[in-house]
N, CA, C and O atoms as a DFTB+ gen file, in Angstrom:
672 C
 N C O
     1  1      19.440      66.718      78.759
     2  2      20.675      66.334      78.108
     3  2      21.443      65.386      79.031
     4  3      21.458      65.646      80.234
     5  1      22.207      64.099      78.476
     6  2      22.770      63.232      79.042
     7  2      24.332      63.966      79.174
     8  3      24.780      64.647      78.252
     9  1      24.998      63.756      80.295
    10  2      25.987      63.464      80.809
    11  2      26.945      62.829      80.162
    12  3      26.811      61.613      80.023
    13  1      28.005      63.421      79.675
    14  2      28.787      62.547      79.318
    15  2      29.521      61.156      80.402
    16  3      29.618      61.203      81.628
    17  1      29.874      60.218      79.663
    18  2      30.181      59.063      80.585
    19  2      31.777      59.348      80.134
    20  3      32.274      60.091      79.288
    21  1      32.438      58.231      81.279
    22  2      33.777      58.012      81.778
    23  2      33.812      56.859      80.921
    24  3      34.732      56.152      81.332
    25  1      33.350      56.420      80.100
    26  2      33.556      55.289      79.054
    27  2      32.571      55.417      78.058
    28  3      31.381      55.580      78.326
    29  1      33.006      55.352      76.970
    30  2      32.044      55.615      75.796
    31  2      32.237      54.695      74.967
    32  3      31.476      54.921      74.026
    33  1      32.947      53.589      74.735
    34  2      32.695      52.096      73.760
    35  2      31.810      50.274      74.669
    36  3      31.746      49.154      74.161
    37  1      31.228      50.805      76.267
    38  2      31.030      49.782      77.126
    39  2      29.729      49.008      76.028
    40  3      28.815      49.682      75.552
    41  1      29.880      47.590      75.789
    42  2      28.836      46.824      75.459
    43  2      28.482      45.619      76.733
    44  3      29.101      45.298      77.748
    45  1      27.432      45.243      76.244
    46  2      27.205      44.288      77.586
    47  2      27.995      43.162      77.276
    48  3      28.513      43.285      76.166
    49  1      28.291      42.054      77.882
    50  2      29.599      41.010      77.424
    51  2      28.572      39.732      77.836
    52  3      28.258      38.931      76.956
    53  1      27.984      39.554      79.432
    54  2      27.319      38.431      80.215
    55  2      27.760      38.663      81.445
    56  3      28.697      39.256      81.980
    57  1      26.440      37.771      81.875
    58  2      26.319      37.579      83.412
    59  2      26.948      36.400      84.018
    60  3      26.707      35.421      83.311
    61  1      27.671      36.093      85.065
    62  2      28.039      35.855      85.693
    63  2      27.151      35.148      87.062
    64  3      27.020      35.850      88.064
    65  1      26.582      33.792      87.045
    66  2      25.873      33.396      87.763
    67  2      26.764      32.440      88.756
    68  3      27.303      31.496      88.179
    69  1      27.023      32.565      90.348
    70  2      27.994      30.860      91.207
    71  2      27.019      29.768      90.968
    72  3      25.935      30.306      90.738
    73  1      26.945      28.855      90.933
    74  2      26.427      27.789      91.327
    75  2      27.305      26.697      91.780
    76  3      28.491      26.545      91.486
    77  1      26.459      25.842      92.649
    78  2      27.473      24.896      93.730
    79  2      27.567      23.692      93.284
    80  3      28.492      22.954      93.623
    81  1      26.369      23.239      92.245
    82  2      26.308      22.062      91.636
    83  2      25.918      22.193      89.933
    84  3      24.752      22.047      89.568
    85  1      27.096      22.500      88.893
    86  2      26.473      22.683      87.778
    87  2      25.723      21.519      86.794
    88  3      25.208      21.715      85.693
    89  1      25.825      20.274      87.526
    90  2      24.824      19.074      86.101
    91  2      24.102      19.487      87.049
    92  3      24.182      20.556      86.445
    93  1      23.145      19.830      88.397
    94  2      21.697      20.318      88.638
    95  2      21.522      21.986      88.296
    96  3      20.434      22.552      88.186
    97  1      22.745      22.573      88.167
    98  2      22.096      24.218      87.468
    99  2      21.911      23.933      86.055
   100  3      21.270      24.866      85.572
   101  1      22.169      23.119      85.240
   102  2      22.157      22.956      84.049
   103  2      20.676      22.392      84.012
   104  3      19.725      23.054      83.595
   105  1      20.575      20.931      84.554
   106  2      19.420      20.561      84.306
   107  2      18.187      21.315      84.192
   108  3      17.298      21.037      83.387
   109  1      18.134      22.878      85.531
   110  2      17.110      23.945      85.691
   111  2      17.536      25.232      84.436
   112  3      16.619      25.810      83.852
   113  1      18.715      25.502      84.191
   114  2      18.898      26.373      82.667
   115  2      19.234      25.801      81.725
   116  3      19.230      26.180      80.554
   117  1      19.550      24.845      82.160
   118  2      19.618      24.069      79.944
   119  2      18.400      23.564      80.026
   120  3      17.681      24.422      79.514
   121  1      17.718      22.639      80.383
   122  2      16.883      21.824      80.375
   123  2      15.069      22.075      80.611
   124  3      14.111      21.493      80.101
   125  1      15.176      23.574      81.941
   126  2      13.869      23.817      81.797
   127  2      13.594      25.357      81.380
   128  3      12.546      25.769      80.883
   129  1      14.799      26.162      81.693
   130  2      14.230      26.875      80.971
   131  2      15.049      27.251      79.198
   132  3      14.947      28.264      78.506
   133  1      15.534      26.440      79.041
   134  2      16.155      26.149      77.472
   135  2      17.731      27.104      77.234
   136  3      18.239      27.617      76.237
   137  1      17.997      27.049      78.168
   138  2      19.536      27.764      77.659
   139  2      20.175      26.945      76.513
   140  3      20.133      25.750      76.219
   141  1      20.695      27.873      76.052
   142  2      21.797      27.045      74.420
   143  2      23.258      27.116      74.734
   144  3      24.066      28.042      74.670
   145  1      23.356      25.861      75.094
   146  2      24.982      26.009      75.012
   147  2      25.416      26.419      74.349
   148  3      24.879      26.065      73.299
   149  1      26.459      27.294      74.103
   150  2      27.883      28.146      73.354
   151  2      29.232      27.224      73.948
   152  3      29.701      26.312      73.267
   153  1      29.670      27.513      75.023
   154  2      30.768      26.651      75.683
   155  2      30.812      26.037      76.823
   156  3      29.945      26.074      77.695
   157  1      31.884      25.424      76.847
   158  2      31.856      24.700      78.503
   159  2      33.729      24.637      78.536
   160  3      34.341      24.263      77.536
   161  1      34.331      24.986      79.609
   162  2      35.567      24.980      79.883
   163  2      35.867      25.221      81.432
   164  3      35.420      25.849      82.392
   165  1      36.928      24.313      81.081
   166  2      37.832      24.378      82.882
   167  2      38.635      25.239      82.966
   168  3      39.396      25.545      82.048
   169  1      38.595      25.968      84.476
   170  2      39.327      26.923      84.646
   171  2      40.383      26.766      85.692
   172  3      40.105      25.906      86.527
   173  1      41.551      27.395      85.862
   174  2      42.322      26.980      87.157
   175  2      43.607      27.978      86.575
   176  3      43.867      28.450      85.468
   177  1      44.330      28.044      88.063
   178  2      45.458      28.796      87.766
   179  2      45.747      30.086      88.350
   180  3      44.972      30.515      89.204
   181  1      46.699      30.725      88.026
   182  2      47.297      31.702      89.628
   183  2      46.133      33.410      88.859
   184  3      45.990      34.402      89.573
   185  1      45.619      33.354      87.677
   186  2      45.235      34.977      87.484
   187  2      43.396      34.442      88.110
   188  3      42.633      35.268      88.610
   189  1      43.063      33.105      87.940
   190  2      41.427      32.825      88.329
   191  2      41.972      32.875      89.884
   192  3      41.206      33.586      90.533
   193  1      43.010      32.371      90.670
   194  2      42.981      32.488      92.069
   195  2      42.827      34.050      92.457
   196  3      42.159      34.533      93.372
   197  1      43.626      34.690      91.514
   198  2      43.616      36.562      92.146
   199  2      42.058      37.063      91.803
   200  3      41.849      38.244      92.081
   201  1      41.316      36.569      91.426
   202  2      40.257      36.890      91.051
   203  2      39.202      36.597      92.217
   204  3      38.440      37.297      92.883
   205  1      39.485      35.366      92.160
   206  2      38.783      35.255      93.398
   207  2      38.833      35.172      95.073
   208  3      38.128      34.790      96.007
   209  1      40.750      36.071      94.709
   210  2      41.121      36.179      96.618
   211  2      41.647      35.156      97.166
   212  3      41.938      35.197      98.361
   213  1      41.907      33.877      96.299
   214  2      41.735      32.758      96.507
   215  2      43.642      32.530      97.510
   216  3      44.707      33.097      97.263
   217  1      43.427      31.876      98.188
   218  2      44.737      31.476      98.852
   219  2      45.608      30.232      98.736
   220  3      46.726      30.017      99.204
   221  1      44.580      29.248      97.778
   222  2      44.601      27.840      97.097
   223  2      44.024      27.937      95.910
   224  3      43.038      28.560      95.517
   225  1      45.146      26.888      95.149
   226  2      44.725      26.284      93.656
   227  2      42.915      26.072      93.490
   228  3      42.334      25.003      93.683
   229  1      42.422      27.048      93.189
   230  2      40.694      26.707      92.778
   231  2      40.863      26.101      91.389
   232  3      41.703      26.473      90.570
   233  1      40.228      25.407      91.263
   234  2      39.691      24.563      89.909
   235  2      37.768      25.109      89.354
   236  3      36.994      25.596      90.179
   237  1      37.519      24.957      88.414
   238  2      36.156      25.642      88.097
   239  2      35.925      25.072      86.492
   240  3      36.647      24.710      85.563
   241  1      34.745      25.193      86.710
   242  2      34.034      24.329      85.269
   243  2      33.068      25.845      85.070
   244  3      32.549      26.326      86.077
   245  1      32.964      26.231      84.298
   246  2      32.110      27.433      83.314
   247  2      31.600      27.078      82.017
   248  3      32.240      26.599      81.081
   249  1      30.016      27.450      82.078
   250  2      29.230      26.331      81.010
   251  2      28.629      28.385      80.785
   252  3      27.962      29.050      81.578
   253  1      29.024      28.671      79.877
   254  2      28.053      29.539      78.839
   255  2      26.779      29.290      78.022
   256  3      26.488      28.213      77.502
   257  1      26.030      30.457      77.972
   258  2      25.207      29.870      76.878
   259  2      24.008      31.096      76.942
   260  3      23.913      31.945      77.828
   261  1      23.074      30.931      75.678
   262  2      22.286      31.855      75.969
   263  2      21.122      31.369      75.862
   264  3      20.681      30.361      75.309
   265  1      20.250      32.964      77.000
   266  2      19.251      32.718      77.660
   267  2      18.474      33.711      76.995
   268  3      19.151      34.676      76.641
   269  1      17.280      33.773      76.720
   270  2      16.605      34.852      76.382
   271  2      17.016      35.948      75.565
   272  3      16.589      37.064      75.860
   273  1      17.793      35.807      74.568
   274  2      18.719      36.780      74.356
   275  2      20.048      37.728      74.988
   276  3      20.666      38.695      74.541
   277  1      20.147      36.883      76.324
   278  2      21.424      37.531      77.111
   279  2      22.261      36.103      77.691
   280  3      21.681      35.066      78.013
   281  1      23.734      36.317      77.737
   282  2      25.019      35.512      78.050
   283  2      24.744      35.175      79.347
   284  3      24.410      36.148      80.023
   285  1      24.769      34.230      79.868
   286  2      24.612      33.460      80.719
   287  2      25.842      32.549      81.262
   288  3      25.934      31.463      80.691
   289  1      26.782      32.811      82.252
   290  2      27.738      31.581      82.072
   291  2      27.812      31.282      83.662
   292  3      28.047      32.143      84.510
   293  1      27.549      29.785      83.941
   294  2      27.807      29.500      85.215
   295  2      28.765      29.373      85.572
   296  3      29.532      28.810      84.791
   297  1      29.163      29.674      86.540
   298  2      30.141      29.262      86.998
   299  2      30.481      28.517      88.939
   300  3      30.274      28.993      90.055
   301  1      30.957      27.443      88.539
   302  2      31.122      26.175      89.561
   303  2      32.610      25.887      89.845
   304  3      33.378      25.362      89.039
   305  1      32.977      26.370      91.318
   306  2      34.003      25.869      92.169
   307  2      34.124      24.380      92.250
   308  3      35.286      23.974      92.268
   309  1      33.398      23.689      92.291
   310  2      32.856      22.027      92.589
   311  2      32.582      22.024      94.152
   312  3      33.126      21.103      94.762
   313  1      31.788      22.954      94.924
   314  2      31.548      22.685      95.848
   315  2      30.101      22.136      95.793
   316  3      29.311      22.593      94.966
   317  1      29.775      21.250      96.584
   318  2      28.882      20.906      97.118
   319  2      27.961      20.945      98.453
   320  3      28.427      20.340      99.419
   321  1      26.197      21.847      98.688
   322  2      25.969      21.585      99.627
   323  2      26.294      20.706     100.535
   324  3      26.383      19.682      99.858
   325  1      26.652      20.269     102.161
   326  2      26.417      19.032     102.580
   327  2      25.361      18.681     103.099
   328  3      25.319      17.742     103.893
   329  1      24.041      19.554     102.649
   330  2      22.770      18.830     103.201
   331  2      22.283      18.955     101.603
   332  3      23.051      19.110     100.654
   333  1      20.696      18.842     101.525
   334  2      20.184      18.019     100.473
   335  2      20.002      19.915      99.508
   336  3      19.782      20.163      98.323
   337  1      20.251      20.979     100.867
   338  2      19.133      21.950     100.427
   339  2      20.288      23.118      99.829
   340  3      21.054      23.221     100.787
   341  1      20.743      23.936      98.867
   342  2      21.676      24.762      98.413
   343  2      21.638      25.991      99.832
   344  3      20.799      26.590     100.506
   345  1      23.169      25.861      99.713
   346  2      23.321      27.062     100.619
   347  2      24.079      28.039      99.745
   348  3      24.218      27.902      98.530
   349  1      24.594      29.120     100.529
   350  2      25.080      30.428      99.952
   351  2      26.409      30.905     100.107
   352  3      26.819      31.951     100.608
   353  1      27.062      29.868      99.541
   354  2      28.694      29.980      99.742
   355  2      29.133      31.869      98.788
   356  3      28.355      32.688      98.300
   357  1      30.192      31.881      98.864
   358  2      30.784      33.176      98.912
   359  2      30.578      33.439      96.843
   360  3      30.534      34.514      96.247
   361  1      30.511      32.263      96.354
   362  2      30.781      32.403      95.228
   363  2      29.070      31.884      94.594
   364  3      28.923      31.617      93.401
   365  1      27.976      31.814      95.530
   366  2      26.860      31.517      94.874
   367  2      25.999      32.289      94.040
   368  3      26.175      33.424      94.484
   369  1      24.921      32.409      92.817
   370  2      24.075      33.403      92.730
   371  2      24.889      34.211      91.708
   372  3      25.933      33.828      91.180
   373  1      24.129      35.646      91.458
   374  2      24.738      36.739      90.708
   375  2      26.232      36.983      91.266
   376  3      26.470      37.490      92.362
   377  1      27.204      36.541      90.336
   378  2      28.777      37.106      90.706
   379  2      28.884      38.764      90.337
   380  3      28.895      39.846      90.926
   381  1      28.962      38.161      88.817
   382  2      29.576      39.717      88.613
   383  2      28.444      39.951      86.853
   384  3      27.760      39.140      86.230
   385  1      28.737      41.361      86.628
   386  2      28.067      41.892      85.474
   387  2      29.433      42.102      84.556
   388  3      30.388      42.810      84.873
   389  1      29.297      41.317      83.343
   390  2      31.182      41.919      82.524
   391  2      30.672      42.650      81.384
   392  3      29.857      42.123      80.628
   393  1      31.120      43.894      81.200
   394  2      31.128      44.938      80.362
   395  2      32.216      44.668      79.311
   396  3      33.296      44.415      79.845
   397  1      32.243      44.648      77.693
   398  2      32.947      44.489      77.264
   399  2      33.338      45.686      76.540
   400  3      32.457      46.519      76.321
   401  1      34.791      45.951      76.042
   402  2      35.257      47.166      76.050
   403  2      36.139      46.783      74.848
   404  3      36.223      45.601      74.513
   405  1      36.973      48.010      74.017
   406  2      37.506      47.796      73.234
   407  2      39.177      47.957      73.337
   408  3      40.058      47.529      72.591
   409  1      39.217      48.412      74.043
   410  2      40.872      49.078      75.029
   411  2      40.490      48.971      76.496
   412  3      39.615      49.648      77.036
   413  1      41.337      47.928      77.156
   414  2      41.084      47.595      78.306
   415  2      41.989      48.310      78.954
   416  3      41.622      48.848      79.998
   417  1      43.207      48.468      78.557
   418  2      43.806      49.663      79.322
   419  2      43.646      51.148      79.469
   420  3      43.984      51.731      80.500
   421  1      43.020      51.879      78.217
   422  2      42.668      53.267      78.676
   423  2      40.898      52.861      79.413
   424  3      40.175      53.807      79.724
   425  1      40.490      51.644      79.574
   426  2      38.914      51.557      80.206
   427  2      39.695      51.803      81.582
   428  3      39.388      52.670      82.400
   429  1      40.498      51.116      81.672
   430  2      41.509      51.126      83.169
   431  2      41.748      52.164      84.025
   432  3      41.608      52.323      85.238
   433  1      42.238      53.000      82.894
   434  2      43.081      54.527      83.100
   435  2      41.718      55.293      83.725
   436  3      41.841      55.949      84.760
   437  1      40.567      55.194      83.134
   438  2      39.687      55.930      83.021
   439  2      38.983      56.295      84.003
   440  3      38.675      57.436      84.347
   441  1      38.514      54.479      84.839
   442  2      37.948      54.088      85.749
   443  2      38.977      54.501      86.884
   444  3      38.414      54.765      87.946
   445  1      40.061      54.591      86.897
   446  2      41.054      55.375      88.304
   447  2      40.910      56.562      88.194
   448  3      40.661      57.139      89.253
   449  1      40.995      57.430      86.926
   450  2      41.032      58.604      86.889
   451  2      39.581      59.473      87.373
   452  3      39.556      60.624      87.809
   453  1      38.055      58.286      87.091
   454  2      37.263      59.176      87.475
   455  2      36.921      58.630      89.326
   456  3      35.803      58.601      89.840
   457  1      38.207      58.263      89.992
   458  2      38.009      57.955      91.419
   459  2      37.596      56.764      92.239
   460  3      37.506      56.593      93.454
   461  1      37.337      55.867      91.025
   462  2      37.269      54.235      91.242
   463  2      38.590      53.391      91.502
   464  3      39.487      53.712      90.723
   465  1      38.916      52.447      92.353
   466  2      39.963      51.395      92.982
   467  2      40.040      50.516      92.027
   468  3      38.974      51.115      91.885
   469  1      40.215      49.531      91.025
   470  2      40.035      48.236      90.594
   471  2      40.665      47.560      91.952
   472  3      41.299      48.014      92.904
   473  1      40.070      45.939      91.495
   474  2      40.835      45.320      92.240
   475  2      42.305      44.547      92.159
   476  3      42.964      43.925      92.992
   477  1      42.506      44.883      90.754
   478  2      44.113      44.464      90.225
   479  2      44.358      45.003      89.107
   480  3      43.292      45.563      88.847
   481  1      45.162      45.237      88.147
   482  2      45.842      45.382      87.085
   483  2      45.176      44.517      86.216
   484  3      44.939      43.341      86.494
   485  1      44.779      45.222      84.875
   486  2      44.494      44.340      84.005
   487  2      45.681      43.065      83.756
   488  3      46.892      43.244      83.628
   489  1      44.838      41.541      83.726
   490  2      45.273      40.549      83.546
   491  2      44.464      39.544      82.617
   492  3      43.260      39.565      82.361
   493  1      45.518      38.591      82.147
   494  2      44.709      37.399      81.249
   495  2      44.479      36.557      81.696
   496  3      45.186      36.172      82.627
   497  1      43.536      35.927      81.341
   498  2      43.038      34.370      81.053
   499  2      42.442      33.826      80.230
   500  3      41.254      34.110      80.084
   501  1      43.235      32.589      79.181
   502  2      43.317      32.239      78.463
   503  2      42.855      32.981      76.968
   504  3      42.003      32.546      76.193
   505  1      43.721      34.291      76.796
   506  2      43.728      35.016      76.254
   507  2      42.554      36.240      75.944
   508  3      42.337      36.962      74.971
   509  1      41.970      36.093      77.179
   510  2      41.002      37.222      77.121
   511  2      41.313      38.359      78.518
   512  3      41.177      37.815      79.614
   513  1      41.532      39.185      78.536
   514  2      41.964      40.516      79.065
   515  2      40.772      40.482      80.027
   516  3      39.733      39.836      79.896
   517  1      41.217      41.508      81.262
   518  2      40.053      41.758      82.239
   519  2      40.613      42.424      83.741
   520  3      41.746      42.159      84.141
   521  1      39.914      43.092      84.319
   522  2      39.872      43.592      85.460
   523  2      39.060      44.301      86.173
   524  3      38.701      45.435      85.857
   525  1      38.643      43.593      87.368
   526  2      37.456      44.137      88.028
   527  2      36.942      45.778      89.233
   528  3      37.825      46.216      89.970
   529  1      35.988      46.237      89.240
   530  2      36.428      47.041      90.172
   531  2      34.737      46.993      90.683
   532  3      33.806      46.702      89.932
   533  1      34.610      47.353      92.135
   534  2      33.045      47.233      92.904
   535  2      32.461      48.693      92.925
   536  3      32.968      49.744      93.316
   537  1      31.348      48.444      92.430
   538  2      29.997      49.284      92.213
   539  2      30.076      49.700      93.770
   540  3      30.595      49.022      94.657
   541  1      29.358      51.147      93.936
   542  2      29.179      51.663      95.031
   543  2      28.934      50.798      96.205
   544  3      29.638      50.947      97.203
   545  1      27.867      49.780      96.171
   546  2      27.458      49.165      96.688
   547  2      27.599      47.469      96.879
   548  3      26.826      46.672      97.410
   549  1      29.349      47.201      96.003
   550  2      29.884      46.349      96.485
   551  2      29.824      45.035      95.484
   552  3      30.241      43.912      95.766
   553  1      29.235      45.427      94.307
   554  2      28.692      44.485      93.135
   555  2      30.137      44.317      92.416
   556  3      30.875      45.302      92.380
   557  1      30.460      43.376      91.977
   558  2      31.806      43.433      91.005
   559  2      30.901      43.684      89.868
   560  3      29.787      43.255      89.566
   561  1      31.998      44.784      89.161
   562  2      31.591      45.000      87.532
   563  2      33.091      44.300      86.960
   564  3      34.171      44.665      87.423
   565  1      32.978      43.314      85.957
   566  2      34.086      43.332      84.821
   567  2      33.881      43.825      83.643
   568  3      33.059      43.626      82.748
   569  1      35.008      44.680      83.839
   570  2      35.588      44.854      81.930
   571  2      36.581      43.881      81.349
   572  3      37.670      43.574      81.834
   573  1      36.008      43.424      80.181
   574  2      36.719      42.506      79.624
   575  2      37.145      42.905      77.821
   576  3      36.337      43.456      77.073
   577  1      38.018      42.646      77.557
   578  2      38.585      42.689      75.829
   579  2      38.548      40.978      75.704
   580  3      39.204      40.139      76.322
   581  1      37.525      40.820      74.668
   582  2      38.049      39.938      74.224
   583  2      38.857      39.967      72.997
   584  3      39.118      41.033      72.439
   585  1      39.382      38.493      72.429
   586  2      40.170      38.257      71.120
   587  2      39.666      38.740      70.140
   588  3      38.436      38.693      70.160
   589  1      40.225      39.314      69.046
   590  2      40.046      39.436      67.576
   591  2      38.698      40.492      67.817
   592  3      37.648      39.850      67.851
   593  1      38.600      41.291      67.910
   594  2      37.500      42.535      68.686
   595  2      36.310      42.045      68.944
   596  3      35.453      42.928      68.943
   597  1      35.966      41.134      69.133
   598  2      34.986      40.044      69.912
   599  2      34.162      41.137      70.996
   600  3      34.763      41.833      71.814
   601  1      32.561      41.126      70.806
   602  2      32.371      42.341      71.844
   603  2      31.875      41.509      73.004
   604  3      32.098      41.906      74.147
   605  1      30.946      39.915      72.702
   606  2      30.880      39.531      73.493
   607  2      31.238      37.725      73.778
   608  3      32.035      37.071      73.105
   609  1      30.738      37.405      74.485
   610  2      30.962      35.376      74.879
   611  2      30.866      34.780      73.858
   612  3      31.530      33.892      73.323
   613  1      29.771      35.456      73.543
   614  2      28.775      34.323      72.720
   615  2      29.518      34.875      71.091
   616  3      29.646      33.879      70.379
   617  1      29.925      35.942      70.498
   618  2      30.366      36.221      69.779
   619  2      31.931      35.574      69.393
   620  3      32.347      35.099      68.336
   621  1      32.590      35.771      70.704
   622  2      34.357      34.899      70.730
   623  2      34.106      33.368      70.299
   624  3      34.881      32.688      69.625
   625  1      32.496      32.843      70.983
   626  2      32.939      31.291      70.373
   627  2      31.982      30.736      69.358
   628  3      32.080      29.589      68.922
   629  1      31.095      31.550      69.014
   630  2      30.544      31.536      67.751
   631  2      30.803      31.959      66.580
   632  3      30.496      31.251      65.620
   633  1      31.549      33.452      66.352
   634  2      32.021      33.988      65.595
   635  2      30.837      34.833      65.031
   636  3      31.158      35.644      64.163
   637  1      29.576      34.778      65.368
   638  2      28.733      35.715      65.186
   639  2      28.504      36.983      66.279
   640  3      28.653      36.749      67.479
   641  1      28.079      38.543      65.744
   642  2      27.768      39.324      66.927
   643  2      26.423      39.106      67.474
   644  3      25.492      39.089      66.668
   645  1      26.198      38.950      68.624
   646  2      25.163      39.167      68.980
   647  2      24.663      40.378      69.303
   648  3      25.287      41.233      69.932
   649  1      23.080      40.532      68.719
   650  2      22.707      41.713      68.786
   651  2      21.438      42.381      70.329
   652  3      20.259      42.184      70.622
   653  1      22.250      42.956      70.738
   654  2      21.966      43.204      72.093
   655  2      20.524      44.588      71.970
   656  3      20.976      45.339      71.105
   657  1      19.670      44.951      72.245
   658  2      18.856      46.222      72.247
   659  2      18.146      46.344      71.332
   660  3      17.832      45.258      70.843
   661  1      17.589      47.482      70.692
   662  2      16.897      47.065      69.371
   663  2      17.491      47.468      68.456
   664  3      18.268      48.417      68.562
   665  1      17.277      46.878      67.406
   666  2      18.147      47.079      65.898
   667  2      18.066      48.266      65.244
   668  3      17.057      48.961      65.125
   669  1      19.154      48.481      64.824
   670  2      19.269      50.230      64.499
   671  2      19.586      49.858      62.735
   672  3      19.764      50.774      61.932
C-alpha cells in the first residue's frame, strides 16, 4: 500500500534546461533532434532576479517547446562561452523540474508544514504563480499555477491539455 503524499493534485508542468548560447541549443533541439516550438519570450525584472539570487537586472530569452512528448524550455542568460568549447556557468544544463499544481498556496502551506524551506513566498511572473524549494539533494523543484487552470506550458499557450502517461 502507497503512502499517502503531502500533495495530491502535482502534474508534471516541464523541464527546465540553462543554456549559454540559445540559436546553437536550438539548432541541436529544434533542428536535430526536432523540438516543436510552443513559445519564445523575454524575461527580466525584480521576481526573475529573486529567482535566480541575482544581485543585477538579468535579462533571459526562454524558447519552449516539445520534445518527445515532454516540455522542454530553454532557458538563456545571454552568456557566452569565451573559448570556442561550452562551459558550466551556474545557470547551465538541468535547472529545475516544475510541478504544476492547482492551489499554489495550500501546495505552499503543505510543503512547510511537511518540514521543507521554500526559497521565497509564492510570487508572479507574467501572470503565472510559482515558488521554489530544493530536493534533499539540492535539485530545485518548482510548483507552478498556471492561468485559467492550465496544468501545463504547452497547454497555457496552446490551449490544448497535454496528455502526460498513459491514457486512462
Amino acid at each position: 500500500m502507497t503512502k499517502p503524499s503531502v500533495l495530491d493534485d502535482v502534474s508534471f508542468c516541464h523541464l527546465v534546461v540553462g543554456v549559454t548560447d540559445m540559436d546553437r541549443a536550438l539548432e541541436f533541439y529544434r533542428d536535430v533532434l526536432g523540438m516543436e516550438i510552443v513559445f519564445e519570450s523575454l524575461i527580466s525584472g525584480e521576481p526573475f532576479d529573486a529567482v535566480l539570487h541575482a544581485t543585477r537586472k538579468q535579462e533571459g530569452r526562454v524558447v519552449g517547446g516539445l520534445l518527445g512528448g515532454l516540455m522542454v524550455e530553454l532557458l538563456s542568460l545571454g552568456a557566452r562561452p569565451s573559448t570556442g568549447s561550452a562551459t558550466r556557468p551556474a545557470l547551465t544544463g538541468i535547472h529545475n523540474v516544475s510541478l504544476s499544481v492547482t492551489d499554489l498556496d495550500d501546495s505552499h502551506r503543505r510543503i512547510v508544514a511537511a518540514g521543507y524551506t521554500p526559497e521565497q513566498e509564492p510570487f508572479e511572473i507574467g501572470g503565472v504563480r510559482m515558488f521554489f524549494v530544493k530536493d534533499p539533494d539540492g535539485t530545485a523543484v518548482e510548483f507552478i499555477e498556471l492561468p485559467d487552470g492550465a496544468r501545463s506550458t504547452y497547454e497555457m499557450h496552446r490551449g490544448v491539455r497535454l496528455q502526460m502517461g498513459p491514457v486512462k
